[in-house]
N, C-alpha and C positions, 0 to 999 in steps of 0.2 A: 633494395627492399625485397625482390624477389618472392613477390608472393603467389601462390597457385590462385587462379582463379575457384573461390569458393560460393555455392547459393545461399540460398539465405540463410542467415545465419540462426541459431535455437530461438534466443529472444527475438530476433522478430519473426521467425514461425510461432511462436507462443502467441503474439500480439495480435497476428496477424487470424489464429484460428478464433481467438477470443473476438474477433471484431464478426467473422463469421457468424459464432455461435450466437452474438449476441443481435444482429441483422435476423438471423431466425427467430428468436425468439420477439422480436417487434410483429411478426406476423400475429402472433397469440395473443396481443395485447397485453404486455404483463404490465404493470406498474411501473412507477416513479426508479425504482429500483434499478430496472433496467437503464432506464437513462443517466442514474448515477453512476451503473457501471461502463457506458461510454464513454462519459466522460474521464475513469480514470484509464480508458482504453487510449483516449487522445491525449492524455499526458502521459502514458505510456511512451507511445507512438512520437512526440517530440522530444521526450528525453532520448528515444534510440537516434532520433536525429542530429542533436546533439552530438550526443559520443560519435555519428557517420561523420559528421562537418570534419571535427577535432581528425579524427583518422585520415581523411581524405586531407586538410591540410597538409598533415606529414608526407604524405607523398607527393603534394606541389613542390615543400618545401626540397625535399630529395632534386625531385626534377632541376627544380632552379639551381641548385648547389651542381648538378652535374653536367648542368648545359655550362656554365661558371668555368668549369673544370676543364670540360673537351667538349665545347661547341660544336666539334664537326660531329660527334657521334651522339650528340643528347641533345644539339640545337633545335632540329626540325621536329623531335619529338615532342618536345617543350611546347614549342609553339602549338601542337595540335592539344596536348595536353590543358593549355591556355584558354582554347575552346572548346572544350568540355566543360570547364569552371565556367563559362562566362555564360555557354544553354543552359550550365543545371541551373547555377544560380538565379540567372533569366525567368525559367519557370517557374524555378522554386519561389520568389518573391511574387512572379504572376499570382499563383495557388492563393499565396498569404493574401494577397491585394483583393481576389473576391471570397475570404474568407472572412474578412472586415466588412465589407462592404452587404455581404450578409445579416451577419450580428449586428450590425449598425442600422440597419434595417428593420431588424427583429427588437433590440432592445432601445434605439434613438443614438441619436448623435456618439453618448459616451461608450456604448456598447464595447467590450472587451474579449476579445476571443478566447481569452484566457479562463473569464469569468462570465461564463452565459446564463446569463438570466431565462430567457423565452425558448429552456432549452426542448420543448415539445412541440413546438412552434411548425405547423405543415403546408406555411403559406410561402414565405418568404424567399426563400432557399429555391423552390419552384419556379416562382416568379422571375427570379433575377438570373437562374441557369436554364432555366427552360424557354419562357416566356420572352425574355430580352435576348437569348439565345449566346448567353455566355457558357452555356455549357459544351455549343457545337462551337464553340470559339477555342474554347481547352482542350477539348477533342485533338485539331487540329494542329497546336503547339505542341501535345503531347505526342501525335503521329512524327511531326515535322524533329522533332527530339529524339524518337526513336531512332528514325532515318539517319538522324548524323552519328548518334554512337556507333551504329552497326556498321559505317562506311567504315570507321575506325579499326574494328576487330579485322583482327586473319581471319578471314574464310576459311580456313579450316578448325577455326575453334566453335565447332559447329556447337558445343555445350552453351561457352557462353551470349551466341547469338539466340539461341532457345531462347537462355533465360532473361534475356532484355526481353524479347519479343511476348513472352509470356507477363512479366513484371510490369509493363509499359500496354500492352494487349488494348485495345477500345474498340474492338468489333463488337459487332449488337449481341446482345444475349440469345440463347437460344430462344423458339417462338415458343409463346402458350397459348392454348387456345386460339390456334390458328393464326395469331396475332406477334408478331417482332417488332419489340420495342427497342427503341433507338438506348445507342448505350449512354449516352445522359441523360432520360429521361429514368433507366434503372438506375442510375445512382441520385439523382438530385430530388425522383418525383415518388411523394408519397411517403417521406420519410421524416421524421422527425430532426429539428432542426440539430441538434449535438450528432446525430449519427451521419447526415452529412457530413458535419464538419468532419469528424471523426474518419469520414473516408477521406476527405481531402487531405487528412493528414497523412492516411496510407499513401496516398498517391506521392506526395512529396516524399515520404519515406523509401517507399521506393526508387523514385528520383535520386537520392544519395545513393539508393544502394550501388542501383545502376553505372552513378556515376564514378561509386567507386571500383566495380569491377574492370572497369571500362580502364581509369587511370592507372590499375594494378597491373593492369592487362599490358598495357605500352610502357609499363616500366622494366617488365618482363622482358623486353626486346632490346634493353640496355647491357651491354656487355658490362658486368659491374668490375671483370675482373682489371680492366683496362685504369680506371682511374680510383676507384671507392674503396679498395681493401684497406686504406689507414679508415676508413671511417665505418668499419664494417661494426652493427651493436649484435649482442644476443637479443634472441627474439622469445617470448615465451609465449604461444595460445591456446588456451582451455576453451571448454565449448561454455564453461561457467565457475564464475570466481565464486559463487555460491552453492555448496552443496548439502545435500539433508544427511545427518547423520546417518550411518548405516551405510552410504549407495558410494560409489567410486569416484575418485578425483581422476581427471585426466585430462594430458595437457601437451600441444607438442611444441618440443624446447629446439630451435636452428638458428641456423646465423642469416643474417638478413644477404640480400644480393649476391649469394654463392655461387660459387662456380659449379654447375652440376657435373664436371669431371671430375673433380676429389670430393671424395669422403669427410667429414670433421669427425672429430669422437667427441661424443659428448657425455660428460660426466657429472653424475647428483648424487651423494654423497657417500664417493670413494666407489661406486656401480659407473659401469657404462651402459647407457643405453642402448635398447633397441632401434635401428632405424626403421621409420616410416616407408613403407615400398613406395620409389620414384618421386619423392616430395623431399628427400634429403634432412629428412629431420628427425631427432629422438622423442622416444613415445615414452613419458612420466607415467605412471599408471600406481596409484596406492590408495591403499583404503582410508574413508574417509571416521576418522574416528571421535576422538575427545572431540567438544564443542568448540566454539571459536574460531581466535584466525591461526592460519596453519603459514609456516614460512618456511619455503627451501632455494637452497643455492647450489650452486655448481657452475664448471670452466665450460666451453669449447674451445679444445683442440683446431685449430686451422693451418693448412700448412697455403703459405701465401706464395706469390708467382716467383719470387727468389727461392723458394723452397723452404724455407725459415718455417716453424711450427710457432705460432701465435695465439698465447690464450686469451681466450674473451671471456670473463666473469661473468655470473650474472646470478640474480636472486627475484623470488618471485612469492606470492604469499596467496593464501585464497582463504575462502572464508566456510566453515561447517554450521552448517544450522540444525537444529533439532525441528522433524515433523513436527505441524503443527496446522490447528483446526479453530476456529471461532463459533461459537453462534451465540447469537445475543438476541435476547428478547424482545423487541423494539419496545413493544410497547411498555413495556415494566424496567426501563432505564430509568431506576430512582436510587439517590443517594439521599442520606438522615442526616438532617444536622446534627452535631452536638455527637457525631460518631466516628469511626477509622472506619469505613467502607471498603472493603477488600476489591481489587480491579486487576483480574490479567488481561494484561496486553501483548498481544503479539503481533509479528508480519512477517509471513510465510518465506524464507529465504533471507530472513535478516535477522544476524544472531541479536541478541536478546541487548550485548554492549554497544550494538550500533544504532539506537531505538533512543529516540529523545521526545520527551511525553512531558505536555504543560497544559494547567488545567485554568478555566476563569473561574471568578467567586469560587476560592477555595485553594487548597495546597493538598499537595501530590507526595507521598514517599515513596521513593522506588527498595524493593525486597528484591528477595532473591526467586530467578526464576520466570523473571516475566511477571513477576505478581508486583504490586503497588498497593496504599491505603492510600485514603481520599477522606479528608475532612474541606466539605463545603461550609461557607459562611452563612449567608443568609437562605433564609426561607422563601421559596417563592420566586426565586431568582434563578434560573437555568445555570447549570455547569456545563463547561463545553473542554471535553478531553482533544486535545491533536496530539497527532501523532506522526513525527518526522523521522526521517533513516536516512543513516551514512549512507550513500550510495557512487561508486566510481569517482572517491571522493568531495563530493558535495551534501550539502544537508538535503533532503527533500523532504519536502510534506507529502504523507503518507494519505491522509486525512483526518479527520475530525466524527465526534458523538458527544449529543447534547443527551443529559441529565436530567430529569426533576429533582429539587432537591426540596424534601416533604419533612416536617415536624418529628420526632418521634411521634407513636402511638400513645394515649394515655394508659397508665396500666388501670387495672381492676382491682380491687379494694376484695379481701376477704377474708373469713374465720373459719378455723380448721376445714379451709379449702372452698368454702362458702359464699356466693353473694347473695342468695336469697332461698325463701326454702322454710321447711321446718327443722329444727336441732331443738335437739332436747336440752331441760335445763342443766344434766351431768356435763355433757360435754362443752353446753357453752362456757360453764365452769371451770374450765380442764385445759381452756385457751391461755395464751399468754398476755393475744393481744390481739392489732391488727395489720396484716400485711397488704403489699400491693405490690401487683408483677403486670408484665406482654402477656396475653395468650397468647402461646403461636408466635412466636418472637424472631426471627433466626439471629439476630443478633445479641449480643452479649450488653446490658443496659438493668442496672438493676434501680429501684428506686424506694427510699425509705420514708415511712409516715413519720411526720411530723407532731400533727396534732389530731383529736379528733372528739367529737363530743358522743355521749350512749344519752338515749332517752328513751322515755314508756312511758306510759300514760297510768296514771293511780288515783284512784278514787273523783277519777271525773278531770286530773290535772293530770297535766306534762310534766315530766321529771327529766332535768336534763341536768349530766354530767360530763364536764370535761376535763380534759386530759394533754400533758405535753407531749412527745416521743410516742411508742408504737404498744405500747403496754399500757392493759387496762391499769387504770389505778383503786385504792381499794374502796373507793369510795362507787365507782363502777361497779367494781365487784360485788359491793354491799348491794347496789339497788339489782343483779341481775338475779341476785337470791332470794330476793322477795316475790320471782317473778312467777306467772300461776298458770298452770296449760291453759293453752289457748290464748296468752298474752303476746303482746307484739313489742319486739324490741329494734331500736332503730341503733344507728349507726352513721351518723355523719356529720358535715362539716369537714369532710377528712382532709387532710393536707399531706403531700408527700413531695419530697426531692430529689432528684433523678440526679444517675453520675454525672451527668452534664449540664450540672447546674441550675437549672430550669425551676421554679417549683408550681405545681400544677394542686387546683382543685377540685377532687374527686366525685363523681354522685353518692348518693347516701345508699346503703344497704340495707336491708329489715328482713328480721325473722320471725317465724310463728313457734312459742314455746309448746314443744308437745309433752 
């Protein structure tokens, strides 16, 4: 495997500052907001775990295949290697066990760490890390976890014994105000129940990480060239298979458990690369351009201990995203029935093909571009958009936006531009008929009259006339001519049908002849 001991890695320095920023920002009191962005900071935060587990198997799996191999030179290694898996995993399921026991607290019996309900909750979490003193209890595991990785390391890899010690770290926070609070009282007290959790999940994340430096580290001390060169893979590592258009791919392409006395050449398409100073590997470097996924391949060159030059193929692919920005108006999340509702979607580092979008009450088209139309069903009834991404391949849910979905508007009834008012007898003349439209509309919805009746009053009587379609008729037309300033002409019963089928009952208009 031969890997350099590396810190932490982008995405979980990303995670890891977001978890920061957003512990600051609970001081200020901000809203509901903040807590939903914890929450997708702790699903963050167990998805990097995930992909740690996955990683770190691979190099049990190694270990065990080469202790297999040559027990005297990878046997004893193994076995320490053995007890590393069995403290992280130890702690690791500790963390889980009072992270249930928590929520289960906060929300009853069924409580789900996954799905927290009582996530503001400033009792619980207190109570059961403070108060029952499970937090000077973790402390103590955590110390006692510390203590055995670092037995592990060489002493002179003085980098990575920092960074367990720093990663793993449970001394008290500095004093305020003359006062030094114990270091589970700074994480457990005073904080809302999700950003707990949300730290326990840092903690275990770090637990992997550690534990995978740690196992990297003793694998490093495996002579690979002695039994592993038939099973030697290419290795390809970016700092991100995701990148935004415009800014640079880069990625370092080596052969796994090398022998740091020979060279490899490594070649990506028909160039040889640069080597990395003292890490034995070539440096990919190219601009990151058209959108989507990007795929290259190339050999390494290896000359093995018979002297024999042995290619190792390999191919690798990443992914280009285009910048990108949201803001949504919370409160004004409404969709029209009986409409196409225009809806982009995006998420920031995931191209636009790897974005899977299902809506309730209602159907979703996807366009080009991140854009989609939305026809909801009924009225009255909430639409609810999610939004899931390919991710290291797996489906994830991204998240979710609830909708109101509201009636059209009715339109307005009017004559050369008119719903009430004076107009003179020329130009009521001069009309064809009657129309109706949205004021102020943004959408495209037009709707036509139907029916409608004209009346005015004559000689002490109501005169009514009506009418089918949107045009006066002439019998309309006869009683508007007879009409005398200062008469008053009405206008309704109007009837109109919208492109969406609907047909709605208008109010009446009236005018004063001048």
């Amino acid at each position: 495997m031969g890997t350099k001991y590396c810190p932490e890695a982008p995405r979980q320095r990303m995670i890891s500052l977001m978890y920061l920023v957003l512990t600051a920002m609970l001081a200020l009191n901000v809203d509901k907001s903040v807590l939903d962005a914890f929450a997708m900071v702790n699903q963050n935060f167990m998805q990097t775990i995930e992909s740690s587990i996955a990683k770190n198997q691979r190099v049990y799996d190694e270990f065990n295949s080469a202790a297999k191999e040559n027990p005297k030179k990878a046997g004893e290694l193994n076995k320490s290697v053995l007890k590393v898996k069995s403290s992280s995993d130890s702690l690791y399921h500790y963390i889980h066990t009072l992270k249930e026991l928590i929520v289960k607290a906060a929300d009853g019996p069924e409580g789900n760490v996954d799905k927290i309900i009582s996530q503001d909750d400033l009792n619980y979490s207190a109570e059961l890390m403070i108060n029952k003193k499970n937090g000077i209890a973790l402390k103590k595991a955590i110390d006692k976890y510390r203590k055995s990785l670092i037995e592990l390391v060489d002493t002179s890899n003085t980098e990575l014994i920092t960074s367990i010690n720093k990663s793993l770290d449970t001394s008290n926070p500095p004093a305020k105000q003359g006062q030094t609070p114990s270091w589970e009282s700074s994480k457990f007290e005073g904080y809302p129940l999700i950003a707990v959790i949300t730290l326990m999940s840092k903690i275990q994340s770090d637990i992997r990480n550690a534990e995978s430096d740690v196992i990297n580290h003793l694998y490093a001390q495996i002579d690979a060239a002695s039994f592993k060169f038939n099973k030697l893979q290419a290795q390809v590592i970016s700092s991100s298979d995701y990148v935004l258009q415009g800014n640079t791919y880069e990625a370092k392409v080596f052969l796994s458990a090398v022998d740091t006395t020979a060279n490899p050449v490594i070649i990506v398409g028909g160039s040889t690369l640069p080597m990395v100073k003292g890490e034995n590997a070539g440096l990919y470097k190219v601009s990151a351009g058209k959108e989507g996924k990007v795929e290259f391949r190339g050999q390494i060159n290896y000359k093995n201990p018979s002297g024999i030059i042995v290619n190792y193929p390999f191919k690798h692919e990443y992914e280009v995203a285009k910048p990108s920005m949201t803001v949504s108006p919370t409160k004004m999340n409404v969709f029209y029935a009986g409409l196409a509702n225009p809806v982009s979607i995006s998420v920031p580092g995931i191209s636009a093909t790897n974005i899977k979008v299902s809506i309730s009450n209602g159907t979703i088209e996807p366009g080009p571009d991140g854009n989609y139309l939305v026809r909801p069903d009924k009225v009255g009834v909430k639409s609810v958009i999610t939004v899931k991404a390919q991710i290291d391949n797996a489906l994830r849910e991204i998240g979710s936006a609830d909708f109101r979905v509201k009636k059209v508007p009715d339109p307005v009834a009017s004559v050369a531009n008119k719903n009430d008012g004076v107009i003179s007898r020329n130009e009521l003349e001069a009309q064809l008929g009657v129309l109706a439209k949205i004021p102020e509309f943004d959408f495209e919805m037009n709707f036509t009259v139907t029916s409608f009746v004209v009346s005015t009053s004559k000689a002490g009587f109501i005169v009514d006339k009506p009418t089918k379609g949107n045009r006066f008729s002439q019998e309309q037309r006869d009683l508007m001519k007879g009409l005398n300033s200062g008469s008053r002409l009405y206008i309704e019963s109007i009837v109109v049908k919208g492109d969406d089928g609907t047909t709605r009952n208008l109010p009446a208009i009236s005018f004063k002849i001048n």
